[in-house]
PDB file of the backbone (N, CA, C, O) and the ligand in Angstrom, with CONECT records:
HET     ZN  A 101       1
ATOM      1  N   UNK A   1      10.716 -19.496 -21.175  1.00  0.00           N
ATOM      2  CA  UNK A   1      10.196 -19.142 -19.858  1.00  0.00           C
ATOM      3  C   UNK A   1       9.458 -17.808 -19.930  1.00  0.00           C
ATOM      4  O   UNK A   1       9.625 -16.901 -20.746  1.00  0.00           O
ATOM      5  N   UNK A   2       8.667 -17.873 -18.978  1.00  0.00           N
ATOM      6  CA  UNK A   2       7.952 -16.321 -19.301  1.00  0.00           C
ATOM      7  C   UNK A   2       8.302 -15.546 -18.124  1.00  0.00           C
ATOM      8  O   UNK A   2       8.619 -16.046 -17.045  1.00  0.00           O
ATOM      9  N   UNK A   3       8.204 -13.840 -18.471  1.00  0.00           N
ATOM     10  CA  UNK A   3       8.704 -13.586 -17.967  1.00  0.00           C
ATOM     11  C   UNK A   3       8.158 -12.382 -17.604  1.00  0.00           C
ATOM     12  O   UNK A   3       7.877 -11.758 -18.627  1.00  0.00           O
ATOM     13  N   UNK A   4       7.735 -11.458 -16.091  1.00  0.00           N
ATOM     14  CA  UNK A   4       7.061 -10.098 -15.889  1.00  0.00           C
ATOM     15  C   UNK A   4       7.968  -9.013 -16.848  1.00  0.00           C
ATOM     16  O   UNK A   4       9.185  -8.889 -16.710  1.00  0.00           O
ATOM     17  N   UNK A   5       7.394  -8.471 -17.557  1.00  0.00           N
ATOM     18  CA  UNK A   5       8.253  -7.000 -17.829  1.00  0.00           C
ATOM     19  C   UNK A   5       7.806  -6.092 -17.156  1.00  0.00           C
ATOM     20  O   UNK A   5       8.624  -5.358 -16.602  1.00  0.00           O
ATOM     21  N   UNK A   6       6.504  -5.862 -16.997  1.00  0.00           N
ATOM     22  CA  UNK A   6       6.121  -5.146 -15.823  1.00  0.00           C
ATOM     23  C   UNK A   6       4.887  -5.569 -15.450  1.00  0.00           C
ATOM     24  O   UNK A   6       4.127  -6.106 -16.257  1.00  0.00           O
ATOM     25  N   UNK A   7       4.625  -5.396 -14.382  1.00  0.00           N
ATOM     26  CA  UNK A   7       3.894  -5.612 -13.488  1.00  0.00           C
ATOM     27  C   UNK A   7       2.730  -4.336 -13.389  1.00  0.00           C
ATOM     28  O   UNK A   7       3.066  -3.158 -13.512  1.00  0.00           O
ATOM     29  N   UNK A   8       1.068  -4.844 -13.106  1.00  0.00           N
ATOM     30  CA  UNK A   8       0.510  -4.126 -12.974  1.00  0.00           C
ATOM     31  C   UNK A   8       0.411  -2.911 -12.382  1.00  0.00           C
ATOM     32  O   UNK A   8       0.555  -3.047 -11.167  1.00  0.00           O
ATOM     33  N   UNK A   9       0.243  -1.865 -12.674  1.00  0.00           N
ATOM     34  CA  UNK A   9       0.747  -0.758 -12.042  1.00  0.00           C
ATOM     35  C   UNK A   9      -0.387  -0.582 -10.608  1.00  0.00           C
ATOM     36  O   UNK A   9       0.035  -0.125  -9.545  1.00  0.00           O
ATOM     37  N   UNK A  10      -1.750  -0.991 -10.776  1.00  0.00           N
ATOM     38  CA  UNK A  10      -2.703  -0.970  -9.512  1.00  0.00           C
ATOM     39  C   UNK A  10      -2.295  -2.261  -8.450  1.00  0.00           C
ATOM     40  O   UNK A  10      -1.678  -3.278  -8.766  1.00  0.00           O
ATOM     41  N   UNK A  11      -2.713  -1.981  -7.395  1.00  0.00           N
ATOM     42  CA  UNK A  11      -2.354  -2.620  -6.398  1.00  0.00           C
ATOM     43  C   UNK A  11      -4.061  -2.652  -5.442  1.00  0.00           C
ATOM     44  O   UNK A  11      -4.907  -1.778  -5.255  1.00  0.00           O
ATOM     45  N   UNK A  12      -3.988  -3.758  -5.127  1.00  0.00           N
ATOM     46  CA  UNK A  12      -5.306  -3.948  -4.122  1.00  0.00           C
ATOM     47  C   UNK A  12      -5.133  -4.082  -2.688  1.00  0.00           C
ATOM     48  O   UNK A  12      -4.230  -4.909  -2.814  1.00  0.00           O
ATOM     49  N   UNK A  13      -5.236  -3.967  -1.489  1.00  0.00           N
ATOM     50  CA  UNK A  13      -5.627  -3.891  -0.507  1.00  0.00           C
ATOM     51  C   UNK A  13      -6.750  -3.522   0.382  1.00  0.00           C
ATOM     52  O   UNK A  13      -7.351  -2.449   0.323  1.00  0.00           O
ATOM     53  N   UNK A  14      -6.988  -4.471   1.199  1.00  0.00           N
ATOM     54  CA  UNK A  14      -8.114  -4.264   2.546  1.00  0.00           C
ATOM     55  C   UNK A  14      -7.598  -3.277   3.669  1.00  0.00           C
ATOM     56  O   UNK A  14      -6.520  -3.452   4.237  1.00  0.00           O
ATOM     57  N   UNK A  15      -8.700  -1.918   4.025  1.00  0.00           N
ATOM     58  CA  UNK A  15      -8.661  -1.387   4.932  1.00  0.00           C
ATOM     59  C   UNK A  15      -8.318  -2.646   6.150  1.00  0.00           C
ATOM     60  O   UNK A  15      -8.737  -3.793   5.992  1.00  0.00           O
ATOM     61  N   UNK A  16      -7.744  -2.355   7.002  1.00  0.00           N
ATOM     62  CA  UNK A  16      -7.898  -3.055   8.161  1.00  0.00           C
ATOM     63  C   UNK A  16      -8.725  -2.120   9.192  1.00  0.00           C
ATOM     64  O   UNK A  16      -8.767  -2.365  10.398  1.00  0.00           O
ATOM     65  N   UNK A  17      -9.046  -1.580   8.894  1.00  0.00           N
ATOM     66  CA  UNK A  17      -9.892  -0.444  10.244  1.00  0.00           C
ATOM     67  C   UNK A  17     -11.538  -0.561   9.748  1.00  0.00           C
ATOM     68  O   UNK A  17     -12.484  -0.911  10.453  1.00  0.00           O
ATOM     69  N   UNK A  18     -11.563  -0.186   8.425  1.00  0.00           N
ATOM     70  CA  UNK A  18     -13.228  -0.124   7.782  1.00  0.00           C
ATOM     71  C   UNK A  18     -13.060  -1.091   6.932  1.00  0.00           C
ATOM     72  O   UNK A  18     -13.521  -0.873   5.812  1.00  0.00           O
ATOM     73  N   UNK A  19     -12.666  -1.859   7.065  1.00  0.00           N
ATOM     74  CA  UNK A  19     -12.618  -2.868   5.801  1.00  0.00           C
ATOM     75  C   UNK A  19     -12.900  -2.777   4.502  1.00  0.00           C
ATOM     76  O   UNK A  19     -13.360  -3.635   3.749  1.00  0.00           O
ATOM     77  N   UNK A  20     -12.547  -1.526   4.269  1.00  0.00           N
ATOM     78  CA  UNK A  20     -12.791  -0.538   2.501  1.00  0.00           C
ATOM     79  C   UNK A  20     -12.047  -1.492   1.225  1.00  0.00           C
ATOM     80  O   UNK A  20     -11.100  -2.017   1.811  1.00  0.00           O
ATOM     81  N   UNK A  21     -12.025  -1.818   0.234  1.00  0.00           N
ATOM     82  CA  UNK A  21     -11.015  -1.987  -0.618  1.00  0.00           C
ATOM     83  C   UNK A  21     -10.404  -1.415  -1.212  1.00  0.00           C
ATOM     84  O   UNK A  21     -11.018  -0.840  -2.111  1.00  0.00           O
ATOM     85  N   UNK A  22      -8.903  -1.165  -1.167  1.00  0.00           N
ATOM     86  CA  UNK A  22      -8.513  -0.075  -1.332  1.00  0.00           C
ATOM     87  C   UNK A  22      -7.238  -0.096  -2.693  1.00  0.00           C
ATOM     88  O   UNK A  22      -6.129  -0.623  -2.608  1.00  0.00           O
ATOM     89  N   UNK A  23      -7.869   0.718  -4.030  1.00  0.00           N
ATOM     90  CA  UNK A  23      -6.876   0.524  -5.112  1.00  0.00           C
ATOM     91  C   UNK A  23      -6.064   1.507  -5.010  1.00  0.00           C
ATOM     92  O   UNK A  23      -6.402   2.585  -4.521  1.00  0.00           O
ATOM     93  N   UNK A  24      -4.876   1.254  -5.464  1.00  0.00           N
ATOM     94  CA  UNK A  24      -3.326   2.058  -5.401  1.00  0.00           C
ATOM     95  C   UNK A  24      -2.521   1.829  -6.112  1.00  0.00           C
ATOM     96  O   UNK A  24      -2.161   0.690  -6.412  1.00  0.00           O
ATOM     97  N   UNK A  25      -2.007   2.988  -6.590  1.00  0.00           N
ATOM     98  CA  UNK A  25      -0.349   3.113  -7.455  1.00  0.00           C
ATOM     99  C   UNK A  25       0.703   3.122  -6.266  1.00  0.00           C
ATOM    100  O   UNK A  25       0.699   3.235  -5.040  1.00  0.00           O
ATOM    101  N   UNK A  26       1.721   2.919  -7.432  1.00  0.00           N
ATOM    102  CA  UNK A  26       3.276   3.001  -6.228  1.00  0.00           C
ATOM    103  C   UNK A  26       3.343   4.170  -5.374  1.00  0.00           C
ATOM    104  O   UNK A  26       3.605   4.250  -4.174  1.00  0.00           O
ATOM    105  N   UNK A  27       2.922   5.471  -6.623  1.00  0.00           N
ATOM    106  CA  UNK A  27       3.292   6.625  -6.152  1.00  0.00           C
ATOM    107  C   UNK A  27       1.736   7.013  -5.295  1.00  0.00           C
ATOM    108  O   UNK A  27       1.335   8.166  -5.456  1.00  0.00           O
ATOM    109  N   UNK A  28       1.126   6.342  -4.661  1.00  0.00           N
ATOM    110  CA  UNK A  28       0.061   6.614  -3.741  1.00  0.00           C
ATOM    111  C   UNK A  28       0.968   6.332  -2.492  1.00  0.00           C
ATOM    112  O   UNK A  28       0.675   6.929  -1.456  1.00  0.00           O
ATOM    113  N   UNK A  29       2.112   5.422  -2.490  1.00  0.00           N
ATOM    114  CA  UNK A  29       2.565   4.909  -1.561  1.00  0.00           C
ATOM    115  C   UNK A  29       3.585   5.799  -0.431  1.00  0.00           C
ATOM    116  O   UNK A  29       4.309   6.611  -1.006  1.00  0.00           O
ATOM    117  N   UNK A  30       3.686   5.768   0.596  1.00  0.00           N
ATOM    118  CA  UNK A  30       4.157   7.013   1.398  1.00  0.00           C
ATOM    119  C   UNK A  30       5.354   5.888   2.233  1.00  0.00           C
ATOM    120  O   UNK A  30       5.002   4.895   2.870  1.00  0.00           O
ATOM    121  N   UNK A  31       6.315   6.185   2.102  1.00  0.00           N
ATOM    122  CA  UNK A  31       7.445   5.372   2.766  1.00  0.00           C
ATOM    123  C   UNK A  31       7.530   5.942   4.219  1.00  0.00           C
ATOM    124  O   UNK A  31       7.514   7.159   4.400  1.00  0.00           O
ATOM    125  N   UNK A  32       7.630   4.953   5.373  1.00  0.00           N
ATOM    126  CA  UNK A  32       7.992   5.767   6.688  1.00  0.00           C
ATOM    127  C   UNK A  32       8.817   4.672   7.811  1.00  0.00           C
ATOM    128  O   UNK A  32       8.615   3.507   8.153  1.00  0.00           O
ATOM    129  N   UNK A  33       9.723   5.599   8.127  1.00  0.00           N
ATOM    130  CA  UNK A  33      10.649   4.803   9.076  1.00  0.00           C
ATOM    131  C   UNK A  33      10.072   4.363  10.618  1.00  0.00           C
ATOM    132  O   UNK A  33       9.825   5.317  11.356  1.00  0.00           O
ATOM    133  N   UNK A  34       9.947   3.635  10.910  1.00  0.00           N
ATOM    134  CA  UNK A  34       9.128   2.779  12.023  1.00  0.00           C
ATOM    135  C   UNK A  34      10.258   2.026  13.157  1.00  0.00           C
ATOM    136  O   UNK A  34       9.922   1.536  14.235  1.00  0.00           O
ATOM    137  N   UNK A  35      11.490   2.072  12.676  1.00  0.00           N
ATOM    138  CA  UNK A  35      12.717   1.637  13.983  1.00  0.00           C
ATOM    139  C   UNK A  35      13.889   2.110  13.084  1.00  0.00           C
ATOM    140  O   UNK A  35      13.845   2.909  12.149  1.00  0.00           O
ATOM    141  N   UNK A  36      15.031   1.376  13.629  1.00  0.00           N
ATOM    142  CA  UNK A  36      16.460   1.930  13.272  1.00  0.00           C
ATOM    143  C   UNK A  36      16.573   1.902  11.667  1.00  0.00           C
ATOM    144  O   UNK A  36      16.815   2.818  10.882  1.00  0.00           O
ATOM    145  N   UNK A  37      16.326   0.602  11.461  1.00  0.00           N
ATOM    146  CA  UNK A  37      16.535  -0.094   9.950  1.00  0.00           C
ATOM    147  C   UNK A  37      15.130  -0.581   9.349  1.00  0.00           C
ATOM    148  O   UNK A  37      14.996  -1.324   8.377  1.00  0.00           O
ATOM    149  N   UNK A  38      14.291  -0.112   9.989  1.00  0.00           N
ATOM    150  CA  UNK A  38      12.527  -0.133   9.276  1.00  0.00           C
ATOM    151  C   UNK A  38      11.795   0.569   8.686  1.00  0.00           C
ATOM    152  O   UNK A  38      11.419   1.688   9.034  1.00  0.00           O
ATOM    153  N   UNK A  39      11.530   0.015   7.775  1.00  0.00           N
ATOM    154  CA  UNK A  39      10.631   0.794   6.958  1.00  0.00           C
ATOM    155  C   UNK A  39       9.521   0.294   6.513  1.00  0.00           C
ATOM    156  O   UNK A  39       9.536  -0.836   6.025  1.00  0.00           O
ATOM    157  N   UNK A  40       7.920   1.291   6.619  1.00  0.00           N
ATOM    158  CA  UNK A  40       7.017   0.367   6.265  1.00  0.00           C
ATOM    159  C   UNK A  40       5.966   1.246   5.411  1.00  0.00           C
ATOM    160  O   UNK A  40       5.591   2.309   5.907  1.00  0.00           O
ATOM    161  N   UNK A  41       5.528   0.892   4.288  1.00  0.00           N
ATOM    162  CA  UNK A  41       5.244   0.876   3.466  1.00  0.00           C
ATOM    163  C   UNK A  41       3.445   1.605   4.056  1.00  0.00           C
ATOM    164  O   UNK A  41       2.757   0.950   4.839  1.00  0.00           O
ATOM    165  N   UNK A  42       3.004   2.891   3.539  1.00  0.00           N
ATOM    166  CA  UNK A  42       1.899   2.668   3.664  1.00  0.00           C
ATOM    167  C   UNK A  42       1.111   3.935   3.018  1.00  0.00           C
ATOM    168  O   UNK A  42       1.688   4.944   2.615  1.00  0.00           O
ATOM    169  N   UNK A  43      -0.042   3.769   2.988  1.00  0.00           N
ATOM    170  CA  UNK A  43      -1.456   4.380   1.912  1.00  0.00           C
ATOM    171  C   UNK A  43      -2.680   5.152   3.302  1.00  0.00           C
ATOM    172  O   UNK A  43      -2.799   5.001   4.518  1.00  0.00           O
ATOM    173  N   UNK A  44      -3.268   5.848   2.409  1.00  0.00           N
ATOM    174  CA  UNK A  44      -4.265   6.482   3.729  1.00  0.00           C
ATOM    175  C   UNK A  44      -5.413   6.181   3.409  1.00  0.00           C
ATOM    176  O   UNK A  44      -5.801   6.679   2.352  1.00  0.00           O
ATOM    177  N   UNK A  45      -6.341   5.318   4.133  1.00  0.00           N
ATOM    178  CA  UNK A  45      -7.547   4.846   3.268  1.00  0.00           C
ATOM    179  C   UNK A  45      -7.994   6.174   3.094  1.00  0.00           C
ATOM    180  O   UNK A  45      -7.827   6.827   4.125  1.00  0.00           O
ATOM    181  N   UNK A  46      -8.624   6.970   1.940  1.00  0.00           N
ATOM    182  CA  UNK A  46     -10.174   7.702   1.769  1.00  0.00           C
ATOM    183  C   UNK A  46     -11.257   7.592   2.628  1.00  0.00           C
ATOM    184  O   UNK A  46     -11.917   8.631   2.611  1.00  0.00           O
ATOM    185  N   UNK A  47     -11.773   6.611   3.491  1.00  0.00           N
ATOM    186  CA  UNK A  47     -13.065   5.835   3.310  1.00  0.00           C
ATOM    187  C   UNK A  47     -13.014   6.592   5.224  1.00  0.00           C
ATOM    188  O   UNK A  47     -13.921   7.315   5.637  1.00  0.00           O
ATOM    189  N   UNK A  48     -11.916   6.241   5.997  1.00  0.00           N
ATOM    190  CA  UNK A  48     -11.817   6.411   7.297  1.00  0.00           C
ATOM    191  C   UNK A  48     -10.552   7.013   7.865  1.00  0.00           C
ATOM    192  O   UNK A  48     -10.225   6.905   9.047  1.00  0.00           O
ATOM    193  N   UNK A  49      -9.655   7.848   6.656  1.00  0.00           N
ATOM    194  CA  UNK A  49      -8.591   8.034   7.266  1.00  0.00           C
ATOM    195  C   UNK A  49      -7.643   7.570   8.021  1.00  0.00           C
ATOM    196  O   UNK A  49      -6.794   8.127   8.718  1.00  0.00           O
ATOM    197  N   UNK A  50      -7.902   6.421   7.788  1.00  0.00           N
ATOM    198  CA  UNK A  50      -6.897   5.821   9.112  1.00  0.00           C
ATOM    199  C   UNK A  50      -5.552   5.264   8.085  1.00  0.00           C
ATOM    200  O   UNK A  50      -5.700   5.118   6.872  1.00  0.00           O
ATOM    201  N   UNK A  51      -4.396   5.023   8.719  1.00  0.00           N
ATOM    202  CA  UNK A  51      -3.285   4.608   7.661  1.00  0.00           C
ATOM    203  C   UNK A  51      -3.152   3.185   7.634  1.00  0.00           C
ATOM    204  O   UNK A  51      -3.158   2.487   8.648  1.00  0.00           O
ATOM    205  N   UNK A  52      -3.006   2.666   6.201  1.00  0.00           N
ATOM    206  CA  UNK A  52      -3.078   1.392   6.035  1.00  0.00           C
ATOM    207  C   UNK A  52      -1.688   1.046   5.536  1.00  0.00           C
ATOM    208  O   UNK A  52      -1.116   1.735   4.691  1.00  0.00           O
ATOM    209  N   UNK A  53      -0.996  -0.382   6.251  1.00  0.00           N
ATOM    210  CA  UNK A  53       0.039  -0.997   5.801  1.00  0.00           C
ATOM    211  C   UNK A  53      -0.109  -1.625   4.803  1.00  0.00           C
ATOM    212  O   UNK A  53      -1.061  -2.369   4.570  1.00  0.00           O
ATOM    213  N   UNK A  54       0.993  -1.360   3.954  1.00  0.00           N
ATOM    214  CA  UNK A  54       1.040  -2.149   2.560  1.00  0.00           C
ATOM    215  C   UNK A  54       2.405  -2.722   2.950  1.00  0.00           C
ATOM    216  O   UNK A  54       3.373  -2.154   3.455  1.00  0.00           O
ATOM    217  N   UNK A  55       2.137  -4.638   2.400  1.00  0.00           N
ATOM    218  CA  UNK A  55       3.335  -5.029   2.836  1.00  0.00           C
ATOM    219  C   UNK A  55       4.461  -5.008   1.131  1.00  0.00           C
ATOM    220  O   UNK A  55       5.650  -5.323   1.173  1.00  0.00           O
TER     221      UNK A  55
HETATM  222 ZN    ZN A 101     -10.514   2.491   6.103  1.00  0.00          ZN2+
END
């Protein structure tokens, strides 16, 4: 069976505001609490500043 040992370290995502494409490491990634037991994952586009969810 095959099997990930690791996984690419870049990550791709679409602005949702400017529709930029947007490449990322883990450690680009900014953790933030959003309710009691939520947490959501997210990056700051470059392109428009606006904050983008990474799911
Ligand atoms: Zn953007």
């Amino acid at each position: 069976m095959v099997k990930v040992i690791r996984y690419g370290q870049k990550r791709r995502i679409l602005c949702q505001t400017c529709g930029a494409l947007l490449e990322f490491k883990e450690d680009d990634l900014k953790t933030v609490q959003t309710g009691m037991n939520e947490y959501e994952q997210q990056i700051m586009c470059p392109a428009c500043n606006e904050t983008v969810k990474v799911n």
